[in-house]
LUMFI-773969 format. One line per field, with one value per atom (N, C-alpha, C): residue number from 0; atom name; x, z, y. Coordinates in Angstrom, 2 decimals. Layout:
<recs>
k	[NUM;...]
a	[CA;...]
px	[X;...]
pz	[Z;...]
py	[Y;...]
</recs>
This chain:
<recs>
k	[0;0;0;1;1;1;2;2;2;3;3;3;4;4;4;5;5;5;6;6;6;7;7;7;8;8;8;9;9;9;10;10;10;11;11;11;12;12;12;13;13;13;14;14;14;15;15;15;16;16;16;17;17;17;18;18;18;19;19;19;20;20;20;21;21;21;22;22;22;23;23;23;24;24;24;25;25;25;26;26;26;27;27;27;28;28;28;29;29;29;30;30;30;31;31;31;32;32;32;33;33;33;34;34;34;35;35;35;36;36;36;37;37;37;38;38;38;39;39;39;40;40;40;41;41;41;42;42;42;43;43;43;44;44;44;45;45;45;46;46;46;47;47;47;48;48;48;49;49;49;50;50;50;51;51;51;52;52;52;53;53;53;54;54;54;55;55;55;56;56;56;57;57;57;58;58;58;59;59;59;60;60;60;61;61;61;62;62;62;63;63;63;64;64;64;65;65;65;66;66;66;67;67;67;68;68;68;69;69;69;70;70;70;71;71;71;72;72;72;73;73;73;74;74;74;75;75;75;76;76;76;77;77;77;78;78;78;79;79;79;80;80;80;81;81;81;82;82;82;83;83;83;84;84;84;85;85;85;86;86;86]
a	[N;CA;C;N;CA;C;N;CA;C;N;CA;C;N;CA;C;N;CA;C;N;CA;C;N;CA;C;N;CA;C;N;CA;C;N;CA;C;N;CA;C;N;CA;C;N;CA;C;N;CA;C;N;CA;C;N;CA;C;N;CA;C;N;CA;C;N;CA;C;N;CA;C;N;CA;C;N;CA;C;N;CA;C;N;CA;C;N;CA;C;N;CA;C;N;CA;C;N;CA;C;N;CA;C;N;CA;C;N;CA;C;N;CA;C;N;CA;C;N;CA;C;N;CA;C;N;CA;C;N;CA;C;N;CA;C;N;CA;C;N;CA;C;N;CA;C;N;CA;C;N;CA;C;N;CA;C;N;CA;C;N;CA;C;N;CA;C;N;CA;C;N;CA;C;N;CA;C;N;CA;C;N;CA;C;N;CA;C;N;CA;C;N;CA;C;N;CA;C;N;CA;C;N;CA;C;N;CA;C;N;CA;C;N;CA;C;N;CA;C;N;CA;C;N;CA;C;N;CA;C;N;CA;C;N;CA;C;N;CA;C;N;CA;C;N;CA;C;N;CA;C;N;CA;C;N;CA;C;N;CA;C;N;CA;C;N;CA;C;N;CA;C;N;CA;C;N;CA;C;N;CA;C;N;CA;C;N;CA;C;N;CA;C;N;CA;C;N;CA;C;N;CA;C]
px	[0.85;0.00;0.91;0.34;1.43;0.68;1.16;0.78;1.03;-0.02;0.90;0.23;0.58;0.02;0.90;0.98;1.28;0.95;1.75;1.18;1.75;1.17;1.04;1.03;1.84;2.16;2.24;1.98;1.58;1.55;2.41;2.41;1.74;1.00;-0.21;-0.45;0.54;1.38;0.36;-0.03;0.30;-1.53;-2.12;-2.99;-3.04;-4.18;-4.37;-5.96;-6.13;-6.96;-8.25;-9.67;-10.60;-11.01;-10.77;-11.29;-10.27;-8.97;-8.42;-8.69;-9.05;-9.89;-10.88;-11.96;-12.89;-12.86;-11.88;-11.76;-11.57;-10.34;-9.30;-10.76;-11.55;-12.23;-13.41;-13.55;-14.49;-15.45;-15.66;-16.81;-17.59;-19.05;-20.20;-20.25;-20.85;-20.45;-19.33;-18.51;-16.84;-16.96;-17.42;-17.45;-18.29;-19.90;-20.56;-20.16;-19.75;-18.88;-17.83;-17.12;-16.67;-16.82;-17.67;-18.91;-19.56;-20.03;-20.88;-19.84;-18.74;-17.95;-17.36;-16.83;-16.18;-17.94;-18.97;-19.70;-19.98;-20.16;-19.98;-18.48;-17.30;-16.56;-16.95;-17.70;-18.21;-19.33;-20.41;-21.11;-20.78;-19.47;-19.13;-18.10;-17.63;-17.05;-18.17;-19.56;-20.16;-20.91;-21.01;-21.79;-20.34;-19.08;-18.63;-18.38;-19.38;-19.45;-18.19;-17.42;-16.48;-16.76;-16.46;-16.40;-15.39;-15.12;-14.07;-14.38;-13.65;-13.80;-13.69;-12.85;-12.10;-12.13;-13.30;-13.66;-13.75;-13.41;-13.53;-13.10;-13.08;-12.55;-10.88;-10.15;-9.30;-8.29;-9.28;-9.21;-9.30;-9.64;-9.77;-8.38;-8.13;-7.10;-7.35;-7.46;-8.30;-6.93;-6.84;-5.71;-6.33;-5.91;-5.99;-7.19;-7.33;-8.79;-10.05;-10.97;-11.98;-12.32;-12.81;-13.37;-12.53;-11.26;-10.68;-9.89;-10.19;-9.85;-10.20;-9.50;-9.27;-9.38;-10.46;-10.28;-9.70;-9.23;-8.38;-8.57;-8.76;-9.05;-8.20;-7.57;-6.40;-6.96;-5.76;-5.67;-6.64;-6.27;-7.47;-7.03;-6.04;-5.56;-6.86;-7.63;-8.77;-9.55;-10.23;-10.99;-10.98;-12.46;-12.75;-14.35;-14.46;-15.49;-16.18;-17.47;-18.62;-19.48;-19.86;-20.74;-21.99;-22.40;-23.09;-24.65;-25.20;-26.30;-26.84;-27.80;-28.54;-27.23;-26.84;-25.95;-24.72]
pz	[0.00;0.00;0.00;-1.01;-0.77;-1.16;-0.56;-0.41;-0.76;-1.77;-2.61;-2.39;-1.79;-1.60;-2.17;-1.95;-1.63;-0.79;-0.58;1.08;0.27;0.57;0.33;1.18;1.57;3.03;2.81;3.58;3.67;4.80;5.12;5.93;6.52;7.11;7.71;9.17;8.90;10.37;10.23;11.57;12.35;12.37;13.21;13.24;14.64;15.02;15.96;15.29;16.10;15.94;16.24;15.76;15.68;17.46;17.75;19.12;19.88;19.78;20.68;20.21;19.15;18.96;19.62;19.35;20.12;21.76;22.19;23.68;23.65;23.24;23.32;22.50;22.39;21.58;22.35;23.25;24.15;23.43;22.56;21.76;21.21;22.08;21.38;20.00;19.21;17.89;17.32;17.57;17.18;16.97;17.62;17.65;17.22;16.83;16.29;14.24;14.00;12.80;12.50;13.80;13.15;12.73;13.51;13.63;12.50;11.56;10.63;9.39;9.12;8.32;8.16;9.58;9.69;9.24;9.44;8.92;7.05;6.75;5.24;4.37;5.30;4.60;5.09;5.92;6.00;4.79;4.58;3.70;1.79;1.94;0.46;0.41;1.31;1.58;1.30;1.65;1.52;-0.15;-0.25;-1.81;-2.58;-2.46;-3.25;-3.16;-2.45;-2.10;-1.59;-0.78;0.18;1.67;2.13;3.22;3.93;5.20;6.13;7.19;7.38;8.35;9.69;10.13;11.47;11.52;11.15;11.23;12.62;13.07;14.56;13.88;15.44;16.05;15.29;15.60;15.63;14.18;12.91;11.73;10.71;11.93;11.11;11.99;10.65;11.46;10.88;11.86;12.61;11.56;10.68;10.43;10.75;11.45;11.58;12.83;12.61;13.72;13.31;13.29;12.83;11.36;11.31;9.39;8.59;8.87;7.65;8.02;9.21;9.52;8.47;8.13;6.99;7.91;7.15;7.79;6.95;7.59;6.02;7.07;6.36;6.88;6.23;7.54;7.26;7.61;7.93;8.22;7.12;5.67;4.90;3.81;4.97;3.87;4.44;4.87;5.01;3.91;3.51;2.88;1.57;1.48;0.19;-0.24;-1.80;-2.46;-2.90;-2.20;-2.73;-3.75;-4.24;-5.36;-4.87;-5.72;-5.07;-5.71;-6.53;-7.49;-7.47;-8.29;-8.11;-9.13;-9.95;-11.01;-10.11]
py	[-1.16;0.00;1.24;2.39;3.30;4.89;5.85;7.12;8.42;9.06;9.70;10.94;11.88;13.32;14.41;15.79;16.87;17.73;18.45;19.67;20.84;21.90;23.28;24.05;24.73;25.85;27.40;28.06;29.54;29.71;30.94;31.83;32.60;32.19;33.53;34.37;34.97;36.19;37.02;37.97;37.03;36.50;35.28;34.97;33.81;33.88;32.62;31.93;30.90;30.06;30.28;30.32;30.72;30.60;29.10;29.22;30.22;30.63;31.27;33.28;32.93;34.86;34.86;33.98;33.90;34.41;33.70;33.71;35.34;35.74;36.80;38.39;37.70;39.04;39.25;40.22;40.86;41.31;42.15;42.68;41.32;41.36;40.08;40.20;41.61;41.70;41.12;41.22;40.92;39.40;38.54;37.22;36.68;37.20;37.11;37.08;37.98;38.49;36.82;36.85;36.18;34.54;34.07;32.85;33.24;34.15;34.58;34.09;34.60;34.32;33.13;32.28;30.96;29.85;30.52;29.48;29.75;31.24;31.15;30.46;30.17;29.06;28.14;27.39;26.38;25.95;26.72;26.56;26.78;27.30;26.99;26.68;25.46;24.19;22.98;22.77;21.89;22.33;23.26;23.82;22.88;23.19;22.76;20.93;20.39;19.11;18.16;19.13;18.99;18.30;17.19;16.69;16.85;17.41;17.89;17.16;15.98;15.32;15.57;16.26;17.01;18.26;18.75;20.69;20.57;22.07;22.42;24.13;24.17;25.62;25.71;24.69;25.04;25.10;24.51;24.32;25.64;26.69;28.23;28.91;29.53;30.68;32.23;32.77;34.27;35.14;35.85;36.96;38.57;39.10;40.13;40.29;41.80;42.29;42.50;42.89;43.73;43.63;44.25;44.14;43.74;44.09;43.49;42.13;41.83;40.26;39.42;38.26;37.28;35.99;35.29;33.58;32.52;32.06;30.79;29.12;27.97;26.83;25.94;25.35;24.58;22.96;22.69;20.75;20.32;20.47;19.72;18.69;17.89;16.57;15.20;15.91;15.14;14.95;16.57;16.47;16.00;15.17;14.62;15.04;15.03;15.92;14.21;14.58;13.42;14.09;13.29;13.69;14.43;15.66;16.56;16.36;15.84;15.62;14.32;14.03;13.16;11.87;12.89;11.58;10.46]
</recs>
């Protein structure tokens, strides 16, 4: 049996982990925002008929503060795309 991947890496300074912004971000709005956004890549993760086996908190990483904070979702040598249609 044998295993044939690639990995792809990026730098993303500075940033922490969705559950640890969470903690670290006092404004309810603020966390709200960002639960709003970490679930719209959730949902066009599954539109694109993507299965993420091991989603969590800690699978998003938080860049920046406020509005112009950026979410990006890692650990995804999991995911696999099932067929999305009736075919």
């Amino acid at each position: 049996v044998a295993y044939r991947g690639a990995v792809a890496t990026r730098a993303v300074e500075p940033s922490a982990n969705l559950w640890v912004a969470l903690q670290r971000t006092a404004d309810a709005g603020e966390r709200r925002r960002l639960c709003r956004q970490a679930l719209a890549v959730v949902d066009a993760l599954l539109a694109a008929g993507a299965v993420h086996p091991d989603l969590n908190l800690q699978n998003f990483l938080v860049q920046g503060e406020g509005e112009s904070a950026r979410l990006w979702l890692i650990d995804c040598d999991g995911v696999r795309f099932a067929a999305t249609g009736p075919a």
